[in-house]
C-alpha positions as CSV (number, residue, x, y, z in Angstrom):
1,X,24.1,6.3,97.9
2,X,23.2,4.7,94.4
3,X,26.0,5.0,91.7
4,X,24.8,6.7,88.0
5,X,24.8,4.3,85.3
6,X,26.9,5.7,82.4
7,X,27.3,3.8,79.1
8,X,30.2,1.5,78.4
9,X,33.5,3.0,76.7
10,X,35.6,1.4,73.8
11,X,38.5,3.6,74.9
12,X,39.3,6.6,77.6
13,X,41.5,9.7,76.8
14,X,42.2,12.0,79.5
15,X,42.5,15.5,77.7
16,X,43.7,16.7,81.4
17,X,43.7,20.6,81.1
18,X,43.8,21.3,77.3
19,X,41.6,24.0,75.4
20,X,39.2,23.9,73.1
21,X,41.3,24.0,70.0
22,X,43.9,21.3,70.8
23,X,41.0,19.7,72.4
24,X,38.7,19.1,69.6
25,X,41.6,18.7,67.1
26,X,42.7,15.9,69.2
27,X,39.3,14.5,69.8
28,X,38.4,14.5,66.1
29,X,41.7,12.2,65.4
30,X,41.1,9.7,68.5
31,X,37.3,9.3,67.3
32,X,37.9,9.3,63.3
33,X,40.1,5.7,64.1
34,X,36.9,4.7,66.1
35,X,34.1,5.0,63.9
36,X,30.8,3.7,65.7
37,X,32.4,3.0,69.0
38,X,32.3,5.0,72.0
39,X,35.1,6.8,73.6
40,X,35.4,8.0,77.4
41,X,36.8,11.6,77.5
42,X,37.7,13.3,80.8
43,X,38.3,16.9,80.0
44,X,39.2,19.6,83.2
45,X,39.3,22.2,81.0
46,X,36.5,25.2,82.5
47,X,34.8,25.5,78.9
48,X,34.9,22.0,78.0
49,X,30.9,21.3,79.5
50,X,29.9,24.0,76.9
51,X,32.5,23.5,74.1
52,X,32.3,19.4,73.9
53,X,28.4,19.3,73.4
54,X,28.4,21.8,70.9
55,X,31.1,20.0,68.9
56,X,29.4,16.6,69.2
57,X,26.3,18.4,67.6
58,X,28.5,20.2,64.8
59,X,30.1,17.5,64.0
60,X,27.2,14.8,64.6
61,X,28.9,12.9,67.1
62,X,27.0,11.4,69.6
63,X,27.1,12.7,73.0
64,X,25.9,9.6,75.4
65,X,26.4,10.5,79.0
66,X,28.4,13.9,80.5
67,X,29.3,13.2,84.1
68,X,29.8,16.9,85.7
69,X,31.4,15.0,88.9
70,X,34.2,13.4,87.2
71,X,34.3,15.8,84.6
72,X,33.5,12.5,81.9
73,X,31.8,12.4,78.7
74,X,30.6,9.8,76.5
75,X,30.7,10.5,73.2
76,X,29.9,7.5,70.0
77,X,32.0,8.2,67.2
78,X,29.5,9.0,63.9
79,X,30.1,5.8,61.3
80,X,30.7,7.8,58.0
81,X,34.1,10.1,58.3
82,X,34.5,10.5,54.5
């Protein structure tokens, strides 16, 4: 069985179970220090396949690669956070 090919990460957080709101206030810190890089988040929350996506697009951060088996996503962190 051939392995998917998901993009290189500059850093990983594991959000583990947390919510949308502690999520994305947490993801919004870890990616503001990380302008232009990309950062691995693994997220078990239930919501977090529709709630992540929709905050990358809200906040025009760019979601690279969502991995449904590992529960992964790739997002870039925008350049401009001024």
């Amino acid at each position: 069985m051939q392995q998917a090919a998901f993009p290189g990460a500059d850093g990983e957080w594991n959000a583990g179970h947390l919510g949308c709101g502690p999520l994305v206030l947490e993801l919004r810190k870890k990616l503001k220090a990380m302008p232009g890089r990309v950062l691995r988040v693994i997220a078990l929350d239930i919501a977090a396949p529709i709630d992540i996506p929709a905050w990358c697009r809200l906040t025009h951060n760019e979601l690279l690669a969502q991995d449904p088996r590992t529960q992964s996503f790739w997002i870039r962190s925008r350049a401009d956070w001024s």
